[in-house]
C-alpha positions as CSV (number, residue, x, y, z in Angstrom):
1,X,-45.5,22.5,-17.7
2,X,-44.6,21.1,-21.2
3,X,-41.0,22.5,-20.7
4,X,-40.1,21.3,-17.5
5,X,-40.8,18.2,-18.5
6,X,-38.6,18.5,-21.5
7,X,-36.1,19.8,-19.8
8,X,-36.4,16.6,-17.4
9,X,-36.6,14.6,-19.8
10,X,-33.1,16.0,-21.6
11,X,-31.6,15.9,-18.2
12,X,-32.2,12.1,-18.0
13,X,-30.5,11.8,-21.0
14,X,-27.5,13.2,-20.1
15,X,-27.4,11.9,-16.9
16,X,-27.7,8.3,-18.4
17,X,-25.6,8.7,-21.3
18,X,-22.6,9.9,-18.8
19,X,-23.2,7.3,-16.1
20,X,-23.5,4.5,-19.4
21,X,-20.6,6.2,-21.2
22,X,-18.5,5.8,-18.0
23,X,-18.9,2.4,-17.6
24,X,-18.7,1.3,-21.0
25,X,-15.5,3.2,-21.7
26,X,-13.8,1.9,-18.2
27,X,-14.7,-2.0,-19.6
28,X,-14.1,-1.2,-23.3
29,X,-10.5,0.2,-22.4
30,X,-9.4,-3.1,-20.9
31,X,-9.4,-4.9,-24.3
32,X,-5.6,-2.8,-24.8
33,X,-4.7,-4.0,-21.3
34,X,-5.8,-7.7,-21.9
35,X,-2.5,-9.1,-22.1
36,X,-0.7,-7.0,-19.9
37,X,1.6,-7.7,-17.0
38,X,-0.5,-5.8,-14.8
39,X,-3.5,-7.8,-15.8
40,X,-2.0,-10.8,-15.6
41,X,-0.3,-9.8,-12.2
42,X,-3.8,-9.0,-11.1
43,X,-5.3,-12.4,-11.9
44,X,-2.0,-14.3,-9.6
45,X,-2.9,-12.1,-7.0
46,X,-6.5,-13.0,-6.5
47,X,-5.2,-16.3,-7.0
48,X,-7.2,-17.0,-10.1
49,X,-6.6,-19.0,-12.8
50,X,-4.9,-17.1,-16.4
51,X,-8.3,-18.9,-18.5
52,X,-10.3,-16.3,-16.1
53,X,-8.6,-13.5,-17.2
54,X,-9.6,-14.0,-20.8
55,X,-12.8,-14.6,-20.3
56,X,-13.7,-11.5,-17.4
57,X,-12.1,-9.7,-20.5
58,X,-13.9,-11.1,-23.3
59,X,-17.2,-10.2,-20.9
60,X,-16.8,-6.7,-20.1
61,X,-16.4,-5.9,-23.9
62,X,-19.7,-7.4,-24.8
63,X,-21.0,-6.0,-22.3
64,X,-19.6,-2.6,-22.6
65,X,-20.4,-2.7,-26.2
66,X,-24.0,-3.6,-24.9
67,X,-24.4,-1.2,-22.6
68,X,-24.2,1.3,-25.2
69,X,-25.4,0.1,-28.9
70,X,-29.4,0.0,-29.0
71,X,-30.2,-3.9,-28.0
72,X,-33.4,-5.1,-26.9
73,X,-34.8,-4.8,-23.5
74,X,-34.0,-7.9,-22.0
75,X,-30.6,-8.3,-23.1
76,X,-29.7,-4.9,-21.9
77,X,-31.4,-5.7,-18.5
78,X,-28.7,-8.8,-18.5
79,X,-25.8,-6.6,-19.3
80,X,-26.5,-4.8,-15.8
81,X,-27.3,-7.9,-14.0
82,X,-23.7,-9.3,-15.3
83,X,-21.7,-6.4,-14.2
84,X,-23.4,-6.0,-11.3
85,X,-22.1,-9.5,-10.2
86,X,-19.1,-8.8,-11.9
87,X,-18.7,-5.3,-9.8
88,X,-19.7,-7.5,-6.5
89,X,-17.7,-10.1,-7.1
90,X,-14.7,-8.2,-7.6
91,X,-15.3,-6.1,-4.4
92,X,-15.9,-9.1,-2.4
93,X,-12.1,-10.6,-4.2
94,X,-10.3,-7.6,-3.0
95,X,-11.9,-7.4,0.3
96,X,-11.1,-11.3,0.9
97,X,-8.0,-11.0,-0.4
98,X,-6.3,-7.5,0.5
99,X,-9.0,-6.5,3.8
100,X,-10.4,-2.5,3.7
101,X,-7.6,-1.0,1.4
102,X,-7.6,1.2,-1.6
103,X,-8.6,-1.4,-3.9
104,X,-12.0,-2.1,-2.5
105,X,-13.4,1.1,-3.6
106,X,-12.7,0.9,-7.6
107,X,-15.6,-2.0,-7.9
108,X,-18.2,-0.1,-5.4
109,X,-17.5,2.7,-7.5
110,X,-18.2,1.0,-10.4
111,X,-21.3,-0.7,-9.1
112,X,-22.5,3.2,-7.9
113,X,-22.0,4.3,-11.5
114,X,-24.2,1.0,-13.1
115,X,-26.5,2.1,-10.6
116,X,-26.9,5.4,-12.0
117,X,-27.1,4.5,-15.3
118,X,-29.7,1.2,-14.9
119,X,-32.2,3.5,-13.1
120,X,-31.9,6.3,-15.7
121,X,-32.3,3.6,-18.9
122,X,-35.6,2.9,-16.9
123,X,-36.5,6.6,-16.2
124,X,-35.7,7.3,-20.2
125,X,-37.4,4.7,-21.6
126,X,-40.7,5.1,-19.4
127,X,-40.9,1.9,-17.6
């Protein structure tokens, strides 16, 4: 009995530090793409402003650095409420601005992923 539940407990782990991993190295990789053509590109085509860019940047590092250095609870409970919006919001962009395409899916993907990971930091920490 006491072993299954380690073993559950190790598998929760893994599962979460993957899923958390994932996400944080997806947002944490877009600091070297910050000033980039395609990001800027990206930001005209949704028809938003270039201040935006920096600051949807600037976010999604703090948050993927908070997603993965140990914080306490409510801070990290914002960090998944932020890029859950962020995730949303970006899905709802695409769809508004390109219809059902390709590009709708990178967000809901995302968003699955976050999903993952918030219900296994709940499952690992015992709440």
């Amino acid at each position: 009995m006491n072993q299954t539940l380690t073993v559950s407990k190790k598998r929760n782990k893994i599962i979460y530090w993957i899923s958390t991993g994932l996400i944080a190295l997806f947002e944490l990789s877009g600091a070297f793409f910050l000033n980039s053509e395609m990001a800027k590109e990206g930001m005209r085509h949704l028809g938003l402003p270039d201040w935006f860019r920096w600051e949807v940047s600037i976010g999604h590092i703090l948050g993927g650095i908070l997603l993965i250095v140990p914080v306490g609870k409510r801070l990290k409970e914002w960090t998944y409420v932020a890029f859950g919006i962020d995730f949303l919001s970006a899905f709802i962009a695409y769809l508004s601005i390109d219809g059902f395409g390709p590009t709708i899916l990178s967000p809901l993907i995302s968003f699955g992923i976050l999903v993952v990971s918030y219900v296994y930091y709940h499952k690992i920490k015992g709440w």
